[in-house]
Residue frames as a rotation matrix with the C-alpha (Angstrom) as fourth column:
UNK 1
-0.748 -0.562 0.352 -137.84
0.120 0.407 0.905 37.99
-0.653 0.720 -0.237 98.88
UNK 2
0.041 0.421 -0.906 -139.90
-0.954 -0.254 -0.161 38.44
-0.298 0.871 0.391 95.63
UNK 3
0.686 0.710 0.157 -141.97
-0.585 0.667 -0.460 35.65
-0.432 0.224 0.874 94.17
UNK 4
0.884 0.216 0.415 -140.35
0.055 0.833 -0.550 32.72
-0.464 0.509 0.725 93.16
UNK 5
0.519 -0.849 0.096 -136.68
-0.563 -0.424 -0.710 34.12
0.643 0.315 -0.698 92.88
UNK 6
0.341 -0.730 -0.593 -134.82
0.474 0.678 -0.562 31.74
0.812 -0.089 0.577 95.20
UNK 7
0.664 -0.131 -0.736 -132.31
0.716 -0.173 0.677 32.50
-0.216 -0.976 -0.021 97.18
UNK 8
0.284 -0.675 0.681 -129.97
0.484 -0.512 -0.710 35.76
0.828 0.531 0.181 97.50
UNK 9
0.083 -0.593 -0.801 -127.80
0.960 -0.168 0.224 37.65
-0.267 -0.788 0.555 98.98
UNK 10
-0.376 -0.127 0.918 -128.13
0.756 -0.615 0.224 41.46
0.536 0.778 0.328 98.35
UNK 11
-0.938 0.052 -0.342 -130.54
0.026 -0.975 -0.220 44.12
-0.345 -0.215 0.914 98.52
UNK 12
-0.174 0.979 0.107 -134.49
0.936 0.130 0.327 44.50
0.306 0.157 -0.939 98.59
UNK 13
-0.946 0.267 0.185 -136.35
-0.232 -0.954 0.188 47.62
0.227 0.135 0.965 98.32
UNK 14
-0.230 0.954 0.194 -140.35
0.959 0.188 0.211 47.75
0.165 0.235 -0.958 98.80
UNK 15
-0.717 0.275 0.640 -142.54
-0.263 -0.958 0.117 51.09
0.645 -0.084 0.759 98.74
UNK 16
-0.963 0.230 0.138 -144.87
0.004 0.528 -0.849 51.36
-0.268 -0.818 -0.510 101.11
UNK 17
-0.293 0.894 0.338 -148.77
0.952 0.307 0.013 50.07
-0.093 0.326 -0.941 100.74
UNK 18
-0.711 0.567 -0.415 -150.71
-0.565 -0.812 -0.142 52.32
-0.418 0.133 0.898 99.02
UNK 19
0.190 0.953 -0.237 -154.19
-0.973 0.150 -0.177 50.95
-0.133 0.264 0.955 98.90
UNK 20
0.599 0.123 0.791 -152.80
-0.334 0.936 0.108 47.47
-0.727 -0.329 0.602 99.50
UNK 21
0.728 -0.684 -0.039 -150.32
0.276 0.345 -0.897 47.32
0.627 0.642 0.441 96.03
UNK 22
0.413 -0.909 0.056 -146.37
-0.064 0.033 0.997 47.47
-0.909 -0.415 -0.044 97.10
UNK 23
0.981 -0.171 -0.091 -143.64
-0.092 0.001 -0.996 47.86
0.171 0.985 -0.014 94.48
UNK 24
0.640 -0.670 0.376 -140.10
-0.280 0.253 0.926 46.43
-0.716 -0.698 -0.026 95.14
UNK 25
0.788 -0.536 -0.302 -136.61
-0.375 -0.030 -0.926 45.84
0.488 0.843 -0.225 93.60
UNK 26
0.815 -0.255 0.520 -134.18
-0.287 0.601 0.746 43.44
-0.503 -0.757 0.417 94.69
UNK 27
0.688 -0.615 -0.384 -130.94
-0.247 0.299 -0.922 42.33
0.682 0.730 0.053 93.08
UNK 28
0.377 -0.583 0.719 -127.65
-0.527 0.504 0.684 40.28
-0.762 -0.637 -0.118 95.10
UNK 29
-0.695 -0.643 -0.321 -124.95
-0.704 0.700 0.120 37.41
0.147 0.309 -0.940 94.52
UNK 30
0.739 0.655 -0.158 -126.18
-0.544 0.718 0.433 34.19
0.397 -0.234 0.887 94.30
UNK 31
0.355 -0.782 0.513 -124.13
-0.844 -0.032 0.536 31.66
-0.402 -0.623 -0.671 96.73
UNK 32
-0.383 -0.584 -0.715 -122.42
-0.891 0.437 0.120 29.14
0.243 0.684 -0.688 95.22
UNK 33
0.372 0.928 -0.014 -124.42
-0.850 0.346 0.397 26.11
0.373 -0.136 0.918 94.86
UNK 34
0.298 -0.352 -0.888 -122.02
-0.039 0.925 -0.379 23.32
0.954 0.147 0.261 95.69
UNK 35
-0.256 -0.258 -0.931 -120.76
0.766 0.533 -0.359 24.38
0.589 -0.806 0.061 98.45
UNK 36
0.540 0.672 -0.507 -122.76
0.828 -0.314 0.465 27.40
0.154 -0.671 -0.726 99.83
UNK 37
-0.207 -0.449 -0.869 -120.00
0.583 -0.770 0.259 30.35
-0.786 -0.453 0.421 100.20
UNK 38
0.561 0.653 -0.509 -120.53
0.181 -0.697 -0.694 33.53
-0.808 0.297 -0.509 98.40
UNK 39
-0.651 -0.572 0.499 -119.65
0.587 0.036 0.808 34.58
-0.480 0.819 0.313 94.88
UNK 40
-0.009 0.218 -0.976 -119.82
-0.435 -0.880 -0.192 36.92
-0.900 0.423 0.103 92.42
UNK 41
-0.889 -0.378 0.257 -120.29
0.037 0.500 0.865 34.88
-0.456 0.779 -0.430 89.54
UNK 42
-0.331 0.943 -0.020 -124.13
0.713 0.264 0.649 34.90
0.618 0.201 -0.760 89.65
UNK 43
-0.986 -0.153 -0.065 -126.16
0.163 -0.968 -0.190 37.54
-0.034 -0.198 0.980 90.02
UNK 44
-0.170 0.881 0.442 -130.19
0.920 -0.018 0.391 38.46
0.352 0.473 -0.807 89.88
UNK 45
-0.927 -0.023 -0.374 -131.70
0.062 -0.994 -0.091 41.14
-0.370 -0.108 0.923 89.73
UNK 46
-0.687 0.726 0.039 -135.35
0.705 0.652 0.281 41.84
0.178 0.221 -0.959 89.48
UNK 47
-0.779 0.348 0.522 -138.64
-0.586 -0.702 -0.406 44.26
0.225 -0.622 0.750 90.32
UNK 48
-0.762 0.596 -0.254 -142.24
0.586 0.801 0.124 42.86
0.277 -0.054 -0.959 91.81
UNK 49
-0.582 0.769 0.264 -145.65
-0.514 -0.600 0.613 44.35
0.630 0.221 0.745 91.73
UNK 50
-0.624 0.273 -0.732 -147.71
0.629 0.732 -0.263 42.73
0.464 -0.624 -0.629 94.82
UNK 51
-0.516 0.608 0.604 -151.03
-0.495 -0.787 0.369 43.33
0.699 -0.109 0.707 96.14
UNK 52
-0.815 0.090 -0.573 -152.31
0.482 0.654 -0.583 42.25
0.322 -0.751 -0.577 99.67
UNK 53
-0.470 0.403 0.785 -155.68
-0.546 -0.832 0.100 43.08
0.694 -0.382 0.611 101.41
UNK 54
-0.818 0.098 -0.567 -155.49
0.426 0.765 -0.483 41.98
0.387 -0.637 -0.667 104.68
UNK 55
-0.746 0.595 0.301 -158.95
-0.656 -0.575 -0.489 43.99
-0.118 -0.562 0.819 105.70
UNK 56
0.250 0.801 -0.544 -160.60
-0.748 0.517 0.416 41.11
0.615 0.303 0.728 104.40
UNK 57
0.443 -0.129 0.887 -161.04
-0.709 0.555 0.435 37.72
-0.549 -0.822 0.154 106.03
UNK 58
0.927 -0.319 0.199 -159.54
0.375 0.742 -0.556 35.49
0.030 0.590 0.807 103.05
UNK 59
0.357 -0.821 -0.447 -156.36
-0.496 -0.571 0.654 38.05
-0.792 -0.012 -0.611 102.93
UNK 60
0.896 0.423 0.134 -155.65
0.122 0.055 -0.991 37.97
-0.426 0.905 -0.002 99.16
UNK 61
0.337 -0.699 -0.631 -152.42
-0.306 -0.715 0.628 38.38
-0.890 -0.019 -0.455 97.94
UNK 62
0.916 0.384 0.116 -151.64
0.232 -0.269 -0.935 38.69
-0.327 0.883 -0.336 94.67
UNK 63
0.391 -0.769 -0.505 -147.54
-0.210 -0.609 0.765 39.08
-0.896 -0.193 -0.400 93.47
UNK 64
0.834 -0.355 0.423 -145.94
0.527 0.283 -0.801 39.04
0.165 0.891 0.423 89.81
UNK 65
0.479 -0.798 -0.366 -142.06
-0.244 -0.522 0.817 39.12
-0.843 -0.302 -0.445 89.28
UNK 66
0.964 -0.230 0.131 -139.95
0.233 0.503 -0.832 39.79
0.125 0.833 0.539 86.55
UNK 67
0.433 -0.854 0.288 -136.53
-0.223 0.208 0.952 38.84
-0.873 -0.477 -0.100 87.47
UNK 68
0.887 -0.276 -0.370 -133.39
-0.285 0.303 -0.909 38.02
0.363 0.912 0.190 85.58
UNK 69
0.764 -0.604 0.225 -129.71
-0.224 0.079 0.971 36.68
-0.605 -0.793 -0.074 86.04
UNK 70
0.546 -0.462 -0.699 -126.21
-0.706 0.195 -0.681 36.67
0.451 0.865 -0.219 84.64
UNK 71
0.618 -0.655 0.435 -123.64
0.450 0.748 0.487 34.04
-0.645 -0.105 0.757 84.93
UNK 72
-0.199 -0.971 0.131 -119.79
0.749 -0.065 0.660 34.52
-0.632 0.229 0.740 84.66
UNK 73
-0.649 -0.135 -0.749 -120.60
0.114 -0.990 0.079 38.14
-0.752 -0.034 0.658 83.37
UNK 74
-0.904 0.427 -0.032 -123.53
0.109 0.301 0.947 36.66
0.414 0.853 -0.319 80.34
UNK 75
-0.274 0.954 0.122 -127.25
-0.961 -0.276 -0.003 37.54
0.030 -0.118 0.993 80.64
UNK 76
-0.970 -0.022 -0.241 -128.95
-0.045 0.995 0.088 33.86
0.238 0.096 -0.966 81.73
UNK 77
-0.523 0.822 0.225 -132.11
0.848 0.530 0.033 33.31
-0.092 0.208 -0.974 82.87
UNK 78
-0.991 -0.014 0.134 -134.97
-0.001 -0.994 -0.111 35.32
0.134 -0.110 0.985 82.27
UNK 79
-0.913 0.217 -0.345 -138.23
0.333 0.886 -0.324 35.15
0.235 -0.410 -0.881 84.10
UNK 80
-0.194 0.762 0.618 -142.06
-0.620 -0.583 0.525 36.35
0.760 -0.281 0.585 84.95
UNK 81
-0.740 0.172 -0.650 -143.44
0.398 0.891 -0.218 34.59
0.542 -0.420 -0.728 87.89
UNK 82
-0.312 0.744 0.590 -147.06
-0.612 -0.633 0.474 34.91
0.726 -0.214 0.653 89.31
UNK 83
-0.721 0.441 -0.535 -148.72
0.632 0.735 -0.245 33.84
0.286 -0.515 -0.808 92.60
UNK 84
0.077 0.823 0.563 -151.62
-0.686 -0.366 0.629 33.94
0.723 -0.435 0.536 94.67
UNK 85
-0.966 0.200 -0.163 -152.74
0.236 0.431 -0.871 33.03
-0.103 -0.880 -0.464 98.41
UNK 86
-0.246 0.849 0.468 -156.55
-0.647 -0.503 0.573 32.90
0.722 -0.162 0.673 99.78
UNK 87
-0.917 -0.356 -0.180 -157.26
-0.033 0.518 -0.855 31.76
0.398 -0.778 -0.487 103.06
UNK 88
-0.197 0.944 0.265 -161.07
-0.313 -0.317 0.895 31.20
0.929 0.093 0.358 103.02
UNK 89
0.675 0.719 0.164 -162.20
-0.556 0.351 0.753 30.22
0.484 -0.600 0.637 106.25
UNK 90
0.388 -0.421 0.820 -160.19
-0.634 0.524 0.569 27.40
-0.669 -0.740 -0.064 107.83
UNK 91
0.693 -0.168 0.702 -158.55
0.661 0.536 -0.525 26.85
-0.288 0.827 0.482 104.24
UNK 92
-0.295 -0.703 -0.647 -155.42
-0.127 -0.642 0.756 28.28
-0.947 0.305 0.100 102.04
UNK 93
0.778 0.407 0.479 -155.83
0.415 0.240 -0.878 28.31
-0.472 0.881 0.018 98.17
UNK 94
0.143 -0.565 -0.813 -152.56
-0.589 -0.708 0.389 29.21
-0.796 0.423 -0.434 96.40
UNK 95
0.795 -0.147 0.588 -151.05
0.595 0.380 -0.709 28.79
-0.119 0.913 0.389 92.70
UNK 96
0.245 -0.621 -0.744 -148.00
-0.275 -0.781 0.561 30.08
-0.930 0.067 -0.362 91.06
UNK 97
0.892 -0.216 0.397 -146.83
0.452 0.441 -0.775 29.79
-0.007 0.871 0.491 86.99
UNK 98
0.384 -0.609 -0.694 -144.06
-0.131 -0.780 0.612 30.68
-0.914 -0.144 -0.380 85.69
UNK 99
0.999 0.002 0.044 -142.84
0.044 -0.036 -0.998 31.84
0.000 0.999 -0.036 82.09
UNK 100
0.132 -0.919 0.371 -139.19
0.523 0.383 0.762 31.25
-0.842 0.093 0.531 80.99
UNK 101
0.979 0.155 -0.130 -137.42
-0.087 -0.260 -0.962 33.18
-0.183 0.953 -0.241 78.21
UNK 102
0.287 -0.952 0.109 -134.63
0.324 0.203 0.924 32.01
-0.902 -0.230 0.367 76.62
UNK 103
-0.344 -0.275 -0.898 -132.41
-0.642 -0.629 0.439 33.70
-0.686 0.727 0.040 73.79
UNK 104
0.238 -0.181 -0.954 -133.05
-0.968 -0.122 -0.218 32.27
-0.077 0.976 -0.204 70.01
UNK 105
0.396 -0.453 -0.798 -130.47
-0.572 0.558 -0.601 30.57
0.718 0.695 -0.038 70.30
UNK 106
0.635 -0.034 0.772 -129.96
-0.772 -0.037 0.634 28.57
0.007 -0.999 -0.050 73.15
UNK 107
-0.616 -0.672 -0.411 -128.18
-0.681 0.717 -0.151 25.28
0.396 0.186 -0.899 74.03
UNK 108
-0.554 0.631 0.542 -131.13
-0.009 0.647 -0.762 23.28
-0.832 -0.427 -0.353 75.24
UNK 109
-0.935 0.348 -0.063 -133.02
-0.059 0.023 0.998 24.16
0.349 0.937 -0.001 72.08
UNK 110
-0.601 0.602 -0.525 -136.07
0.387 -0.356 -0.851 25.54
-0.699 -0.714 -0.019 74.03
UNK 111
0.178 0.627 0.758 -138.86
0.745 -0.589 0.313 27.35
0.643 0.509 -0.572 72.52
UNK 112
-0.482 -0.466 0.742 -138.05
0.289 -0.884 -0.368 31.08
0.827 0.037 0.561 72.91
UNK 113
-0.453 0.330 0.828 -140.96
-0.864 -0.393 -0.316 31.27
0.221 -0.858 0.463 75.69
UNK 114
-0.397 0.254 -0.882 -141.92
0.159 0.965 0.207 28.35
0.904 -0.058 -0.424 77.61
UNK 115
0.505 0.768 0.394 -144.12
-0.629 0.014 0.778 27.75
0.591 -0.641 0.490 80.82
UNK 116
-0.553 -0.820 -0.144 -140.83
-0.408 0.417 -0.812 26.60
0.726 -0.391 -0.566 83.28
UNK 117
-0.953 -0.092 -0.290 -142.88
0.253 0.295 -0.922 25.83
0.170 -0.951 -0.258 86.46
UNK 118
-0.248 0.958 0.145 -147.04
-0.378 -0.233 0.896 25.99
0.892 0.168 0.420 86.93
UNK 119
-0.893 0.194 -0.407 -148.77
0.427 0.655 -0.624 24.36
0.145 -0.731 -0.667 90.63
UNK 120
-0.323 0.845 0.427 -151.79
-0.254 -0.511 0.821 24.64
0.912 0.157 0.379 92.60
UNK 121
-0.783 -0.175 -0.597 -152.51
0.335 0.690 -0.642 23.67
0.524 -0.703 -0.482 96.21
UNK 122
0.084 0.900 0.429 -155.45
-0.675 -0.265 0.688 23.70
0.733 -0.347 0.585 98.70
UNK 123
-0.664 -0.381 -0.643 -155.57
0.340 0.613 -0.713 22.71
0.666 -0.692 -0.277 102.09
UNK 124
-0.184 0.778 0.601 -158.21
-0.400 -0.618 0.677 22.90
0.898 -0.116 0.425 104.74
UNK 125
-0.750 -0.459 -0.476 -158.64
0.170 0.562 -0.809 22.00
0.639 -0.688 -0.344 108.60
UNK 126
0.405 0.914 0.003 -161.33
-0.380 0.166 0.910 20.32
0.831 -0.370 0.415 110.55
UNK 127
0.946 0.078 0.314 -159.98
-0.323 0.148 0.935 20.27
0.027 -0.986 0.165 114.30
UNK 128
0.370 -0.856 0.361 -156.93
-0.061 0.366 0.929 18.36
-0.927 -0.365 0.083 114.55
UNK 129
0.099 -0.237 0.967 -156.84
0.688 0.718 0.105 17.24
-0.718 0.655 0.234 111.34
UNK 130
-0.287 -0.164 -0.944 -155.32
-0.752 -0.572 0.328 19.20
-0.593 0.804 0.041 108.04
UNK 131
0.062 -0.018 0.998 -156.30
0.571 0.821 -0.020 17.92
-0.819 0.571 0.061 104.44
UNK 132
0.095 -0.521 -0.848 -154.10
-0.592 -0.715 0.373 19.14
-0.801 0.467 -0.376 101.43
UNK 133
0.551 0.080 0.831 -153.81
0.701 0.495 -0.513 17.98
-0.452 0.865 0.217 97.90
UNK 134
0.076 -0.887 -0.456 -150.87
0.076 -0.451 0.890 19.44
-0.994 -0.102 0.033 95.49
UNK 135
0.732 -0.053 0.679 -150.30
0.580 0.571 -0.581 19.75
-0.357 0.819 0.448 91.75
UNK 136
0.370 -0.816 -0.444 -147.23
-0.278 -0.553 0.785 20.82
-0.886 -0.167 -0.432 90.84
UNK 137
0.715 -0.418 0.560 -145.17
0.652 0.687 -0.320 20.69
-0.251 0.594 0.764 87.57
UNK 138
0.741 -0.552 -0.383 -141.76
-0.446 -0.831 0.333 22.09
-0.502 -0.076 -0.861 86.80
UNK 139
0.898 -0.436 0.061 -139.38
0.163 0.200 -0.966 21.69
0.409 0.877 0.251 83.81
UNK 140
0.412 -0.836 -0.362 -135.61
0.864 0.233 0.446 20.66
-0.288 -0.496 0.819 84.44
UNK 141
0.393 -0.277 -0.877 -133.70
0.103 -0.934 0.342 24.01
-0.914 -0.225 -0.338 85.47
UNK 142
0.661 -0.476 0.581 -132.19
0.742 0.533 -0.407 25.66
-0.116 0.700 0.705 82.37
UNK 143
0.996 -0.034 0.078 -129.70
-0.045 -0.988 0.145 27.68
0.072 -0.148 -0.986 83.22
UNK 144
0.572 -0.731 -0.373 -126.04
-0.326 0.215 -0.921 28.06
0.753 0.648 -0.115 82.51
């Protein structure tokens, strides 16, 4: 799946690594959220640009997607989303943001580009024991 896109049902492409980048394209139904069976009402579609280099010991990875989706046949959301992993030692470091665009005119009355979803997280383990610590913030879904 491609960063931050959810769930689908479809089709994924990737190219293989060259020098650790990957390019990929994905697009599917989305299943109906109430009760899970498939439909063609909701759609996404998307490409992603991702760079891993597992020759190191932190294995880096690096992925931006810019995804979209329609509803009942209408362009709806439209999205960038960026993470990262690092896995220093007997630790993880990851983060992910994401940018929202929404038309003009919308029905939420949004600002044309907004900052939908932003976190950060770190976690690290001494024998038995894990310790992790979260920030996370994420703006109610707007989407038709």
């Amino acid at each position: 799946m491609a960063v931050g896109v959810g769930q689908l049902d479809g089709l994924r492409v990737r190219s293989p690594s060259w020098a650790g980048f990957t390019i990929g394209a994905f697009g599917g139904t989305v299943p109906n959220p109430l009760d899970n069976r498939p439909t063609i009402d909701t759609t996404r579609f998307g490409v992603q640009l991702a760079y891993q280099n597992e020759s190191l010991d932190s294995q880096p990875f690096v992925g931006l997607s810019m995804h979209a989706s329609t509803f009942m046949g209408d362009i709806d959301e439209r999205r960038l989303n960026a993470e990262f992993d690092v896995f220093p030692g007997n630790g993880r470091v990851a983060g992910h943001f994401e940018l929202s665009m929404h038309d003009e005119l919308n029905p939420w009355k949004a600002p044309r580009f907004e900052v939908s979803a932003a976190g950060l997280d770190a976690s690290i383990r001494a024998g038995l024991f894990q310790i992790a610590g979260r920030f996370d913030m994420r703006l109610p879904e707007r989407s038709l």
